[in-house]
C-alpha positions as CSV (number, residue, x, y, z in Angstrom):
1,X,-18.2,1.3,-15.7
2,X,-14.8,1.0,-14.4
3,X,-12.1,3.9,-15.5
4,X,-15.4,6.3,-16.2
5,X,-13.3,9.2,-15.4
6,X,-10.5,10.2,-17.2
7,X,-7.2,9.8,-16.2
8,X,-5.6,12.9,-14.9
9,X,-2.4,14.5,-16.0
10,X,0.5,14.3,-13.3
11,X,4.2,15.9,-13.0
12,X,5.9,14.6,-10.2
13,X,8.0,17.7,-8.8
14,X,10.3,16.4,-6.6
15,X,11.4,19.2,-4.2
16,X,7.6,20.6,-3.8
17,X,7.1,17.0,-2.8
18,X,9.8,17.1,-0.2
19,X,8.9,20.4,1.1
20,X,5.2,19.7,1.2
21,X,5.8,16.7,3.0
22,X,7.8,18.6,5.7
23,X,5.6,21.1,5.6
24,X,2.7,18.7,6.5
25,X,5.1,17.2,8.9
26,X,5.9,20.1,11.3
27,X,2.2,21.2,11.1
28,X,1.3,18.0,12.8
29,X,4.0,17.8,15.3
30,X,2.6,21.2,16.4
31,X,-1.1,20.0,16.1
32,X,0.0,17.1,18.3
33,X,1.9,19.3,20.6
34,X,5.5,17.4,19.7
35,X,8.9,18.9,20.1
36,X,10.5,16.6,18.0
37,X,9.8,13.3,15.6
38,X,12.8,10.1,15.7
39,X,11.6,8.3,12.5
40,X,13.6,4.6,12.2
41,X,10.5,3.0,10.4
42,X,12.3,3.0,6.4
43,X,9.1,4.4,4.6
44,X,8.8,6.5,7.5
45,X,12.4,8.5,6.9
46,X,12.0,8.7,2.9
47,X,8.6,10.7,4.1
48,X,10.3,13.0,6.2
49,X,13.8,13.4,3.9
50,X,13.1,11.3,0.6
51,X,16.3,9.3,1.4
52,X,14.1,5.9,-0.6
53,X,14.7,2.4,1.3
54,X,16.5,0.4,-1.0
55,X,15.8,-2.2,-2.5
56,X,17.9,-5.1,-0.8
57,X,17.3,-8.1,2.5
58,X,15.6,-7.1,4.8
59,X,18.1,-8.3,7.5
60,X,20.9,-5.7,5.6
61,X,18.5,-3.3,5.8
62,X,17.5,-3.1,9.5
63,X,21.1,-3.3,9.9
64,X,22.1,0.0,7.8
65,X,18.6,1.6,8.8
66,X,18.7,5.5,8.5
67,X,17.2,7.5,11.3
68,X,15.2,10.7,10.8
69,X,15.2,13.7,13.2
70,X,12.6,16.2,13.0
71,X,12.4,19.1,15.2
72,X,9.6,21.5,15.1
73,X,11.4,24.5,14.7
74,X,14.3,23.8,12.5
75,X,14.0,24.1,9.3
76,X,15.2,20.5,7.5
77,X,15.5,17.1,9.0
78,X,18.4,15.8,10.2
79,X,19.8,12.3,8.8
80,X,21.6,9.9,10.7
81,X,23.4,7.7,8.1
82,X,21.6,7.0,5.0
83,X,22.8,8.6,1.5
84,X,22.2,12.3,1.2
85,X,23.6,13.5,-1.6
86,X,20.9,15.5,-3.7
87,X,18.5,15.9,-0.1
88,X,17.8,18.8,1.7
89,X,19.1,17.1,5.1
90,X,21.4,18.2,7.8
91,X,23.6,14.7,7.1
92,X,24.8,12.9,10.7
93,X,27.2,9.8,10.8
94,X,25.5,6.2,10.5
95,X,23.9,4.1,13.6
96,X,23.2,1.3,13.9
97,X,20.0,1.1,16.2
98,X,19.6,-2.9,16.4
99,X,22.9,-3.5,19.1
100,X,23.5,-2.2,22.2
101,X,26.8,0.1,20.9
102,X,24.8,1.2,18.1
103,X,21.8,1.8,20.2
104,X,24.1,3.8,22.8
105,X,25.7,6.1,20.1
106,X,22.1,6.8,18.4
107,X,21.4,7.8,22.2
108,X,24.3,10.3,22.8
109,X,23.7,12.1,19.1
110,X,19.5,12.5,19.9
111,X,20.8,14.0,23.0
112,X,23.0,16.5,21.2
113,X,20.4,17.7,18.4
114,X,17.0,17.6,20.5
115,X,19.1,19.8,23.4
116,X,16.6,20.0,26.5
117,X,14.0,18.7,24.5
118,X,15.7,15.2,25.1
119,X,14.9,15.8,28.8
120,X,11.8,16.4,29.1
121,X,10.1,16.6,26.2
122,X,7.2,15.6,24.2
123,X,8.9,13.1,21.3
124,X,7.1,10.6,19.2
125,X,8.8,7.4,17.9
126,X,8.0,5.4,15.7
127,X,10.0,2.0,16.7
128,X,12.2,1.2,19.7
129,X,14.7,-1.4,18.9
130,X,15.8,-3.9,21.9
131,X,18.8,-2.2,22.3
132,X,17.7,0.9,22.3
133,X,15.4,0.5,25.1
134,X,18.3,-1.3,27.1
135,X,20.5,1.2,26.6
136,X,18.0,4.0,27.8
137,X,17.8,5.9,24.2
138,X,15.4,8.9,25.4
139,X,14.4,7.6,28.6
140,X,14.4,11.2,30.1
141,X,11.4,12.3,27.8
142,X,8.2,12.5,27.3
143,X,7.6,9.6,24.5
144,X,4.6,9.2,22.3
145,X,3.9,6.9,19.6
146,X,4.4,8.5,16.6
147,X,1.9,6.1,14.2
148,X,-0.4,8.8,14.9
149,X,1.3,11.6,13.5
150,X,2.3,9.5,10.4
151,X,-0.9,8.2,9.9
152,X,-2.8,11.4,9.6
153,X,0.0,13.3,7.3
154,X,-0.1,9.9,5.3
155,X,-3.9,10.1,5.3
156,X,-4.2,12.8,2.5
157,X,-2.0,13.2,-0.3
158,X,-0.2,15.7,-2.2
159,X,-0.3,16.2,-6.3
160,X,3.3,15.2,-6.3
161,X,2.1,12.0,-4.0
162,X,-0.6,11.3,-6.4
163,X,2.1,11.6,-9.3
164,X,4.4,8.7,-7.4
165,X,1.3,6.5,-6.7
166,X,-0.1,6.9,-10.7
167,X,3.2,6.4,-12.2
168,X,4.1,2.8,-9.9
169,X,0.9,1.6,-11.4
170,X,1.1,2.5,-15.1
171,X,4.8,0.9,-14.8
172,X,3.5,-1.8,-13.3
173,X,0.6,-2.4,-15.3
174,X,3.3,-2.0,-18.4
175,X,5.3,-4.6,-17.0
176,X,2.1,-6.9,-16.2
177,X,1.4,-6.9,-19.6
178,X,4.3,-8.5,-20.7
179,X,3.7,-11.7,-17.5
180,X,0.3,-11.7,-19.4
181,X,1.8,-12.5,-22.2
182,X,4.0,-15.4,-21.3
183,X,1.7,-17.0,-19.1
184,X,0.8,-20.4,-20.9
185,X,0.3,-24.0,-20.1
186,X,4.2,-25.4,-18.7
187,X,5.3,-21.9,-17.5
188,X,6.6,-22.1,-13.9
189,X,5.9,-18.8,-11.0
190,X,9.0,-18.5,-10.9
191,X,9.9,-17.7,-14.4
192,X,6.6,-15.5,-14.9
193,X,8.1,-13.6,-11.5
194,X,11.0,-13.2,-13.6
195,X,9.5,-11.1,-16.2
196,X,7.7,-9.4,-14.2
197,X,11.2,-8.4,-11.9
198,X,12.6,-7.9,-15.6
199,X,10.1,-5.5,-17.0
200,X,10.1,-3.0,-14.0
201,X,13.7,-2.8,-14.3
202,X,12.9,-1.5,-18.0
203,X,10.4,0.8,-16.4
204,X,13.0,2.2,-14.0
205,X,11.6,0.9,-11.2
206,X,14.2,-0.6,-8.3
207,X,12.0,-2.7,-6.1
208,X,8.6,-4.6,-5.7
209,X,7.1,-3.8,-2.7
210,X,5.7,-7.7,-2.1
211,X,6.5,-10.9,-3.6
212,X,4.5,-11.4,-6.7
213,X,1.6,-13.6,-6.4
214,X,0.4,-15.8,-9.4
215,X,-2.1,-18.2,-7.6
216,X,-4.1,-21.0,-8.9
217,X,-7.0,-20.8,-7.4
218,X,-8.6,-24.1,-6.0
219,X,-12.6,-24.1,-7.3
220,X,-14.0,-25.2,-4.2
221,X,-13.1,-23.8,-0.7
222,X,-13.1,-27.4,0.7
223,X,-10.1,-28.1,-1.6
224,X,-7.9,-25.3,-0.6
225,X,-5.8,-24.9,2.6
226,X,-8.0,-24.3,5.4
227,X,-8.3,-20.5,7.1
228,X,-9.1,-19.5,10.0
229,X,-12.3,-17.6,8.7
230,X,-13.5,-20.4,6.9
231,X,-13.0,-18.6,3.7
232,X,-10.7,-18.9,1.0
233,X,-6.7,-19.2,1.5
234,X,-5.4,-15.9,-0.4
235,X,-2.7,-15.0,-1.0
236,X,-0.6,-17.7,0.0
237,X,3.0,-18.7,-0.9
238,X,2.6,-21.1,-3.5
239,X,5.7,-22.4,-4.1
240,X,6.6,-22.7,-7.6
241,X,3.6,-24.6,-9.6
242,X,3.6,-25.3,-13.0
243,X,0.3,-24.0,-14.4
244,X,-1.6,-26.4,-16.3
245,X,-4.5,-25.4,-19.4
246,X,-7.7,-24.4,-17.5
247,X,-5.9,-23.1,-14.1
248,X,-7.8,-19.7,-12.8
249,X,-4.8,-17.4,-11.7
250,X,-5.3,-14.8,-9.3
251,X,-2.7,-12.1,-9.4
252,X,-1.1,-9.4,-6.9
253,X,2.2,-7.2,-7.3
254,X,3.1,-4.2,-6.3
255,X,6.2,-1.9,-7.1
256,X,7.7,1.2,-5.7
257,X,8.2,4.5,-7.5
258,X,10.1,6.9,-5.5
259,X,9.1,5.4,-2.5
260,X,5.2,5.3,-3.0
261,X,3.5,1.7,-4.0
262,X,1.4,0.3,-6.9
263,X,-1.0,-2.1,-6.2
264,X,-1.8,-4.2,-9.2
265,X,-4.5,-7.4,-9.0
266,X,-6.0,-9.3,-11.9
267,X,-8.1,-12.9,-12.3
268,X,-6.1,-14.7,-15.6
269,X,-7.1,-18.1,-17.0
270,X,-4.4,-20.3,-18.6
271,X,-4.7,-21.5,-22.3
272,X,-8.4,-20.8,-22.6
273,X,-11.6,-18.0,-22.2
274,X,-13.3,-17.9,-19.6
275,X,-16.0,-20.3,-18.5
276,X,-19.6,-18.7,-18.9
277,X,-19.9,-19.2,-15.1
278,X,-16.6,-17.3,-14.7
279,X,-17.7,-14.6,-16.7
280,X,-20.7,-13.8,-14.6
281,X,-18.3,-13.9,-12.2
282,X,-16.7,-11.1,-13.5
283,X,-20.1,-9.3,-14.4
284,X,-21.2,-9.2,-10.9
285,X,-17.8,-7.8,-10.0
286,X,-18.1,-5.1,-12.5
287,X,-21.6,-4.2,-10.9
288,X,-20.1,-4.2,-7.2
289,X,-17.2,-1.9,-8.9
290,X,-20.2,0.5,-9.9
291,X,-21.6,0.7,-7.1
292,X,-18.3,1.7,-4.9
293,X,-17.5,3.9,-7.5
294,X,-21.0,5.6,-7.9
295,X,-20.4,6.0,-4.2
296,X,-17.6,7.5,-3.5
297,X,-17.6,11.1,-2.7
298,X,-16.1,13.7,-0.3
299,X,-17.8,13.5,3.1
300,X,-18.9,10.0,2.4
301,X,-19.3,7.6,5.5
302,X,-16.9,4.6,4.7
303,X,-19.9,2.6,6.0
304,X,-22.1,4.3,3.1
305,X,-19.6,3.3,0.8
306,X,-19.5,-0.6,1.9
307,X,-23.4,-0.4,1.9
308,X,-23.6,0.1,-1.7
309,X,-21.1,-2.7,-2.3
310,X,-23.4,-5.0,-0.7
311,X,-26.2,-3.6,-1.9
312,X,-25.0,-4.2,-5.3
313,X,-24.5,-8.1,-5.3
314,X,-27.2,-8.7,-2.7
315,X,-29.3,-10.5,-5.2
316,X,-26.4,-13.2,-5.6
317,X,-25.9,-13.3,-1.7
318,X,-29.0,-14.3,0.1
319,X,-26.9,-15.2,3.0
320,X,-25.5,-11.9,3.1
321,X,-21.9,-12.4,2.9
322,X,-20.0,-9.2,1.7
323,X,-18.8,-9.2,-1.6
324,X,-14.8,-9.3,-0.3
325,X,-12.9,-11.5,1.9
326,X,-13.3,-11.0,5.1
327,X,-9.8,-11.6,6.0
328,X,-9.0,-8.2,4.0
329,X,-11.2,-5.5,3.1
330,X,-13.6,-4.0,0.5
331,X,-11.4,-0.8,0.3
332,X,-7.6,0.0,1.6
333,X,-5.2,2.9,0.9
334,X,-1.6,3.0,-0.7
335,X,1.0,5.4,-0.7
336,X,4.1,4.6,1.5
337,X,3.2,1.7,2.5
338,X,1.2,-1.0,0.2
339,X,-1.8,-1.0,2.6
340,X,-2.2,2.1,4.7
341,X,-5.5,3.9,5.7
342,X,-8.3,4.2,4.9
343,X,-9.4,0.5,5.3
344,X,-13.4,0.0,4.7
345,X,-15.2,-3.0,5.4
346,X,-12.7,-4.3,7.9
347,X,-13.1,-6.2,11.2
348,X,-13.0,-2.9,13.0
349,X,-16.3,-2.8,12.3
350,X,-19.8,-1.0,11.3
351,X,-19.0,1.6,14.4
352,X,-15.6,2.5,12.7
353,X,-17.0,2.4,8.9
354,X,-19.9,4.7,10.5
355,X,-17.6,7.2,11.9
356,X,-15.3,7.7,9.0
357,X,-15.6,9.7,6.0
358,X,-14.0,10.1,2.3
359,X,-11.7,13.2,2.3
360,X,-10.3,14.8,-0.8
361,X,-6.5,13.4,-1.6
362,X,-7.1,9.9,0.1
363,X,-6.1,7.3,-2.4
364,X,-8.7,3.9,-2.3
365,X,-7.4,0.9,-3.5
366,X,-10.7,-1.0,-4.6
367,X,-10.7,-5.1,-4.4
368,X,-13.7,-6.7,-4.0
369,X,-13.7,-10.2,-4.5
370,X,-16.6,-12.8,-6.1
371,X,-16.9,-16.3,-5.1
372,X,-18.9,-19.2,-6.6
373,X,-17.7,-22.6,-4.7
374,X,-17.3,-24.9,-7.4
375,X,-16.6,-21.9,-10.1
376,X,-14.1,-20.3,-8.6
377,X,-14.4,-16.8,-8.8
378,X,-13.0,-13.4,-9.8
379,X,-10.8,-10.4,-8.0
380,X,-9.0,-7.3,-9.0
381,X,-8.3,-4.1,-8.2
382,X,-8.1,-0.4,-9.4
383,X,-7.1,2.7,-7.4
384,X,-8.6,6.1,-7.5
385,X,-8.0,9.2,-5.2
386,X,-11.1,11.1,-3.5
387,X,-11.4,14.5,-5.0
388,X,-13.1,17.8,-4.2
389,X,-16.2,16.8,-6.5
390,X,-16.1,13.3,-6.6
391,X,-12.4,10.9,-8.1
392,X,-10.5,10.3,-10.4
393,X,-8.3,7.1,-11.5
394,X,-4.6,6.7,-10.9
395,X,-2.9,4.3,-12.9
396,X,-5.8,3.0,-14.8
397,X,-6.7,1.4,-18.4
398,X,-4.9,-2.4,-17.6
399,X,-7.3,-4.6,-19.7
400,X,-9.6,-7.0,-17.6
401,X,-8.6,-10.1,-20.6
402,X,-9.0,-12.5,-21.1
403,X,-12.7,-11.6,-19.9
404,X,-15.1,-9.3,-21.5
405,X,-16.2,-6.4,-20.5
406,X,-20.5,-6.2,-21.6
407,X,-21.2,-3.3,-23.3
């Protein structure tokens, strides 16, 4: 059953966080043969100097964007602009990457810190602006893209990352709880998005990571907006519906905890239980859910993993459509970003599944999704992180009501 495992006990230490993270950071740079990281991407420089993104338009923020600096053998980052009060940063004026002045200045100060390493050397980057790449920012080096790097000190996380990830979803949850509760027939999105914006303020938390969906789900495919998979239409911005008694909602949120993301999905009916079909909806989700679970171990293919997902709702799909959507996944990760790797059951395909395996501090964000056309269907999620011997749950214990769990 779902949240088999107990829930583990996690204390977020913030400076072992920062100093694992750099730690992990200038390992990699070495391991990828790097003489210095320019970090402009936002979740990209709280990893490297935990100064957080804030919480503001996205237009402001690419406009005030901090830039990270880090060098292999110095022994901080340095911050350009940014707040860094409180952070272990060698602090630099602000830039302002986006225009060509900005973009020209950001130029001349790399050139003073990275020395002959600016001419010449390996750097990875993570984003070159228009104006950077007018203005010749680095043009004299060797540059690399520096997703790679990220992604594999994202890949595996730390306790203290662990702590971030399980505390954005127990606040959220918290916070759902309280949308669950005010979600009746006449209620608009909007005023349910509200509560939910409300309630995370309560919990301390600054900013949601994606716009909350509440969808009402169409119960036939043919009735909802057409895909280009020929699938079903989700998420989609739904404007602000009133929901009506009998509407199946599917949900998704996600918040941000000291710079690491929740991921919270749930199936709701308005005003009434569950239909019978809709509960064996749910029942054959709760078998697929097993089945991951039971399957998830290190040194597990991903492919092994999306095998026994199938496997599990086969019976139900004599076609054999995967029990997902095919426009997402059966599994992604979460951490600094809302979806990062691992992804399983993707349209990279059974050759990339097949050559990837589960290692021990990758966080799984679960979310298969049942269909019935004409039922509608069910879709949530829950996240756990690969262990040494097996996982454990981060976040768990949100109720799946108004449907019922068999026991």
């Amino acid at each position: 059953m779902p949240n088999a495992h107990a829930a583990p006990v996690l204390e977020l230490d913030v400076e072992r966080l920062r100093r694992d993270r750099y730690a992990k950071l200038q390992f990699q740079m070495a391991v990828d043969g790097l003489d210095a990281l320019v970090l402009l991407h936002a979740p990209h420089v709280a990893y490297a100097t935990d100064c957080l993104p804030k919480g503001i338009d996205a237009t402001h923020a690419s406009a005030n964007r901090p830039v990270a600096v880090v060098l292999a053998d110095h022994p901080q980052p340095h911050l350009l602009g940014g707040d860094p009060d409180g952070l272990d940063v060698d602090p630099h004026p602000a830039v302002w990457p986006d225009i060509d002045e900005g973009a020209a200045d950001l130029g001349a100060q790399l050139d003073a810190l990275l020395g002959q390493h600016a001419r010449g050397g390996r750097v990875g980057i993570d984003l070159m602006t228009g104006a950077m790449r007018r203005t010749g920012v680095l043009s004299a080096a060797q540059i690399t893209d520096a997703s790679n790097t990220m992604g594999a000190v994202k890949l595996r996380k730390t306790v203290d990352e662990l702590a971030c990830i399980h505390q954005a979803q127990v606040r959220t949850s918290r916070a759902m709880a309280s949308v669950q509760e005010a979600l009746a027939p006449g209620v608009r999105r909007s005023e349910l998005a509200a509560v939910f914006l409300r309630r995370l303020r309560e919990e301390g938390i600054d900013a949601n990571m994606i716009d909350v969906i509440f969808q009402p789900m169409a119960r036939r495919m043919a009735d909802g907006p057409r895909t280009t998979t020929g699938h079903l239409a989700f998420p989609t911005w739904s404007g602000d519906p009133v929901y009506a008694e009998g509407d199946l909602i599917w949900v998704d949120a996600g918040s941000d905890y000291h710079g690491y993301a929740s991921d919270f999905g749930r199936t709701w009916t308005v005003g009434r239980p569950p239909t019978p079909a809709e509960q064996r909806c749910f029942e054959r989700w709760l078998a697929v859910m097993d089945a991951t679970y039971d399957a998830i171990a290190p040194g597990v293919t991903f492919a092994e993993v999306c095998a026994a997902a199938t496997a599990a709702d086969a019976a139900h799909q004599p076609d054999g459509e995967r029990p997902w959507m095919p426009h997402f996944y059966l599994v992604h990760g979460v951490g600094i970003e809302s979806a990062e790797m691992p992804f399983l059951g993707t349209d990279n395909g059974p050759e990339f599944d097949a050559a990837n395996t589960l290692q021990p501090g990758m966080v799984l964000v679960l979310e298969p999704a049942i269909w019935e056309d004409g039922t509608g269907g069910y879709r949530s999620e829950e996240i756990v992180a690969v262990t040494e011997d097996g996982w454990i749950p981060l976040g768990g214990g949100h109720p799946y009501d108004p449907f019922e769990v068999p026991r």
